[in-house]
C-alpha positions in Angstrom: 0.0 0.0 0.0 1.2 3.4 -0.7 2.1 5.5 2.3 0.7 8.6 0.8 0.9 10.3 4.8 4.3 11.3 4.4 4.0 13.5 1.6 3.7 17.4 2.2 0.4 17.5 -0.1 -1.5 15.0 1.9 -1.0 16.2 5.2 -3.8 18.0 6.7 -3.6 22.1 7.2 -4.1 23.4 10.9 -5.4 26.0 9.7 -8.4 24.5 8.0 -9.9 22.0 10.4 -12.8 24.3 10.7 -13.4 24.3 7.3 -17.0 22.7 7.2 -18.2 25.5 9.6 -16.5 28.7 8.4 -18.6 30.7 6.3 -17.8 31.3 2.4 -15.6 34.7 3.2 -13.3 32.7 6.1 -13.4 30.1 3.7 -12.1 32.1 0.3 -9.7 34.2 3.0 -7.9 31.1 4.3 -7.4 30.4 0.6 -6.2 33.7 -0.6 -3.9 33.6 2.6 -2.7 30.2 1.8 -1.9 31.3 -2.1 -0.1 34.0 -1.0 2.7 31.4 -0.1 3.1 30.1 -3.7 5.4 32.7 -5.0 8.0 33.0 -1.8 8.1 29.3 -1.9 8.9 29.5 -5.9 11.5 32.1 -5.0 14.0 29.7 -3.5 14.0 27.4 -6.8 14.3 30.3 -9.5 17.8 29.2 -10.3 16.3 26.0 -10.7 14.0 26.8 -13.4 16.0 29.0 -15.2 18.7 26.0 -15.8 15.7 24.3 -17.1 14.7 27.2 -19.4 18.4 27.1 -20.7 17.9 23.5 -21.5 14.7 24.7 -23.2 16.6 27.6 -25.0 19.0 25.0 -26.3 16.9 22.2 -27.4 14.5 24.7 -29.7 17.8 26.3 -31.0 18.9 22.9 -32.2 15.5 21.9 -33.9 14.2 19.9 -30.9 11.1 20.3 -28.4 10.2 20.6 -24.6 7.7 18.0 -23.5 5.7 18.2 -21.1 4.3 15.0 -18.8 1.7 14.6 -16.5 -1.6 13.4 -15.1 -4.8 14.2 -14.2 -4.4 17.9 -12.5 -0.8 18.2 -13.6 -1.2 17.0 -17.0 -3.7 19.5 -17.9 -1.7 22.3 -17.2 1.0 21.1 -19.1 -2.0 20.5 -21.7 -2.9 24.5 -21.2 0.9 25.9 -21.0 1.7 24.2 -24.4 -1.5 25.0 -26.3 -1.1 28.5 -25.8 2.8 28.6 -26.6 1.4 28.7 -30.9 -1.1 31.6 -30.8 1.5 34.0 -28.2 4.6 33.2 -30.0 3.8 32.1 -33.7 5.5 28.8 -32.9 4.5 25.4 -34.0 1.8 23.3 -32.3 4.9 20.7 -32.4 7.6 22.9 -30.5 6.0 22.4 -26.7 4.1 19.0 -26.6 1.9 18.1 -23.8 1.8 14.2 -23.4 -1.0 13.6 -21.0 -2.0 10.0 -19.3 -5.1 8.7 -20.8 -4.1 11.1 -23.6 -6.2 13.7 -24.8 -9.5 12.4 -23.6 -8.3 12.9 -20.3 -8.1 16.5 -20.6 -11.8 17.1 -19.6 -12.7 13.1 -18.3 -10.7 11.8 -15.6 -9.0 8.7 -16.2 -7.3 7.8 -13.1 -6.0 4.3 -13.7 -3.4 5.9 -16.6 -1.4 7.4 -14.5 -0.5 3.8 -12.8 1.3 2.7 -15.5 5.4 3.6 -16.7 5.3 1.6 -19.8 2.3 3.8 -21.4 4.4 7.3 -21.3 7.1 5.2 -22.7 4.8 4.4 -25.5 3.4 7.4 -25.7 6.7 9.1 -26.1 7.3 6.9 -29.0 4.9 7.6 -30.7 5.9 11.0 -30.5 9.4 10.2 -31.4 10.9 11.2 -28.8 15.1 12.4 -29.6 18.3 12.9 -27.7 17.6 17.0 -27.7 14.2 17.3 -26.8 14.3 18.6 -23.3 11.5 16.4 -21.4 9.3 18.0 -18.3 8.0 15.8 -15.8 4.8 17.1 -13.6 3.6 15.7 -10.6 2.6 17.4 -7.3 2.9 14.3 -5.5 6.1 13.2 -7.2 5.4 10.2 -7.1 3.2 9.3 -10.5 4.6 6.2 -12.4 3.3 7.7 -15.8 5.7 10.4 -15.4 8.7 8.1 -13.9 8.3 5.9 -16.4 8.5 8.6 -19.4 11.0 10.3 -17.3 13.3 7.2 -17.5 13.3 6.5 -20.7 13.8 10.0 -21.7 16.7 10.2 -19.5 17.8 6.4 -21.0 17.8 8.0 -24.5 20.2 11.0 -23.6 17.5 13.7 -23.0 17.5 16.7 -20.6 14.8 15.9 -18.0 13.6 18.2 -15.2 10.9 16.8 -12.1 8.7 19.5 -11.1 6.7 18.6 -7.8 6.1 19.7 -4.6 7.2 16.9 -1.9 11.0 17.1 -1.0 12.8 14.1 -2.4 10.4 12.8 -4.7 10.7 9.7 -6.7 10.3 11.9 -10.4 13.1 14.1 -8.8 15.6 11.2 -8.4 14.7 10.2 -12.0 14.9 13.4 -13.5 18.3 14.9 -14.4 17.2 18.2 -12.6 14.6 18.3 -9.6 12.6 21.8 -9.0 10.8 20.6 -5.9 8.7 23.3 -4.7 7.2 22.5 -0.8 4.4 25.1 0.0 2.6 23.3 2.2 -0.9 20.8 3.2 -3.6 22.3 0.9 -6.7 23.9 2.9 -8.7 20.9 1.3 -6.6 17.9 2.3 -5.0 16.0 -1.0 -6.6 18.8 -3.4 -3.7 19.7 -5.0 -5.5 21.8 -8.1 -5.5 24.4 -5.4 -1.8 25.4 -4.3 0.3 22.9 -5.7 -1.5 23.1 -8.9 -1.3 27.0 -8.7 2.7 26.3 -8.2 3.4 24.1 -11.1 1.0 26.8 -13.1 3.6 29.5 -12.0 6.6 27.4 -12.6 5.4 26.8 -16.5 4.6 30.4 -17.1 8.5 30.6 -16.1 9.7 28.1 -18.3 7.8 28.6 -21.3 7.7 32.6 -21.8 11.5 33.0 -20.7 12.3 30.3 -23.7 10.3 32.1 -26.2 12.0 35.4 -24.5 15.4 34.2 -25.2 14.1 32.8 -28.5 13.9 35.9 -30.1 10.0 36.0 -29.6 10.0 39.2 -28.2 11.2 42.8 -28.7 11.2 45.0 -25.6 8.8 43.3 -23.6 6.2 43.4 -26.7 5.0 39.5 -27.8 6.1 40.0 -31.8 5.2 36.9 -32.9 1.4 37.0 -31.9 -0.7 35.5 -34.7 -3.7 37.7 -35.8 -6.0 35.1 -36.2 -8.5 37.2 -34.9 -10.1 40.8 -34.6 -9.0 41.3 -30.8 -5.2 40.4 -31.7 -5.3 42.2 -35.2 -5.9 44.9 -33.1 -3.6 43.6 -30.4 -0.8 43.2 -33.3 -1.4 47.2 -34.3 -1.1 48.2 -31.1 2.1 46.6 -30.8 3.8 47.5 -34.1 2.6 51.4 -32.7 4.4 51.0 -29.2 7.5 49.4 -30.7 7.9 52.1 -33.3 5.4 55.3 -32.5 3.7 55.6 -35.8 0.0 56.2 -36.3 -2.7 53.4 -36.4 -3.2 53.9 -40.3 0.6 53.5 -40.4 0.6 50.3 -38.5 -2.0 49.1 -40.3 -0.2 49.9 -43.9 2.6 48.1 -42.6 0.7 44.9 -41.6 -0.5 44.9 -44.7 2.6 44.9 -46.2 4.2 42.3 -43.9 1.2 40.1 -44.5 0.3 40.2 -41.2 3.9 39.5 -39.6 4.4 41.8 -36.6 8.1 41.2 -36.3 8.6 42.0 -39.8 6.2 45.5 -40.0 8.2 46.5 -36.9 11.9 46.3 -38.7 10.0 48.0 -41.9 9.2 51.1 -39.7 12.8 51.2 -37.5 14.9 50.5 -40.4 13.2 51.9 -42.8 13.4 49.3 -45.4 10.8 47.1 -47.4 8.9 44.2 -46.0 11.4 41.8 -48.6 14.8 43.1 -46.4 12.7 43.5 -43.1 12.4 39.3 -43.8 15.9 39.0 -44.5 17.0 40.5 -41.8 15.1 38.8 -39.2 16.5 35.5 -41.1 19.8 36.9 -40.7 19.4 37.7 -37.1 17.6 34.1 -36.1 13.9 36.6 -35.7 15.6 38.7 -33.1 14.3 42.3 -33.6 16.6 44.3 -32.1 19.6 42.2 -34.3 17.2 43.1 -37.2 17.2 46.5 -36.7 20.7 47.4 -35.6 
């Protein structure tokens, strides 16, 4: 039987043995005072995560991925961290990969009994030819999930950076990963919920990891998000607004120039700050590996 007592996430919190009997404002300020603990507790590990995010940086530069793994509550953020990575940054729906236990069925129906078993992630990240510089994620609050030990294994087996993010000290994915980011903050207020603060953390921890790669990427210019597709009217308008901070020209100006770039921030930005067409905006940003401010200078 699985001694599940001696993990930090399944230990009950003092402060909420009342829980049943506090009213709905105690109850959602006990919350908001437990959350508040998320980001000191993430504070100690930053060095952590940004090794991981160089691993990141380097896999992408050399035409491989980041994975994500996970289950149930951790698997679906990794689900959500990678789906949005196409539309912010303009990047493939193959660059960040979400492998998920029970695959993607599992995203919005529990299936428990997925995460029990190693050999699945191992086929799973076969089918998703998995290669020597991808840079593979492991998610599990407990840290304990044989999915993701099992997928963690044999993308360590194969060469792979791996990284464990949990939050129990000494976890089993940590000791199978090549880097452990083991974040403690604490019992949740609901004993064993860990969608609440753990699941908040590991949130936190993949905003990190994912923007700061796309950062040092080249997806950015300033702190402007260049590669945003326009795919519809909010970030059409969201893509002029952008091209007007970067560069101070008029709407109508922006707009010409989007028009002319065929929609490509990045490239309508270069246009305006080096005053040249859209054809040597593109060959300048291929020149510079998309970095804007490369482009430019």
């Amino acid at each position: 039987m699985i001694d599940l007592r001696k993990m930090t996430t399944e230990s009950r919190n003092e402060a909420s043995m009342n829980l049943d009997s506090m009213t709905s404002l105690e109850v959602v300020t006990l919350m908001n005072r437990e959350d508040a603990k998320v980001p000191e507790a993430i504070k100690g590990h930053l060095s952590e995560i940004a090794k991981a995010v160089d691993w990141c940086k380097n896999s992408i530069a050399n035409g491989g991925r980041v994975l994500y793994l996970g289950a149930g509550t951790s698997g679906r953020l990794g689900v959500v961290d990678a789906s949005e990575c196409p539309p912010t940054f303009g990047v493939s729906h193959d660059l960040f990969v979400a492998v998920m236990a029970g695959g993607s069925g599992a995203f919005v129906q529990a299936t428990e009994g997925a995460e029990d078993s190693r050999e699945l992630c191992v086929k799973d990240l076969k089918d998703r030819n998995l290669r020597p510089v991808d840079t593979v994620i492991g998610i599990a609050a407990s840290g304990r999930t044989p999915y993701v030990i099992g997928g963690l294994d044999y993308a360590r087996s194969l060469g792979c950076h791996t990284v464990a993010i949990s939050c129990n000290e000494g976890s089993p994915i940590g000791k199978s990963a090549e880097l452990a980011i083991e974040v403690v903050v604490g019992p949740e207020v609901l004993t064993g919920s860990t969608r609440l603060k753990a699941g908040t953390t590991q949130k936190l921890i993949l905003n990190m990891i994912s923007t700061a790669t796309m950062v040092g990427s080249g997806k950015c210019y300033s702190n402007l998000m260049v590669d945003v597709v326009l795919s519809n009217e909010k970030l059409k308008v969201r893509g002029q607004n952008i091209v007007i901070d970067a560069t101070g020209v008029s709407r109508e100006e922006a707009i010409d120039a989007l028009s002319k770039s065929e929609g490509s921030v990045k490239r309508a930005i270069v246009m305006i700050l080096a005053k040249c067409s859209a054809e040597e905006a593109a060959k300048r940003l291929e020149a510079s590996k998309g970095r804007v401010r490369e482009a430019i200078s």
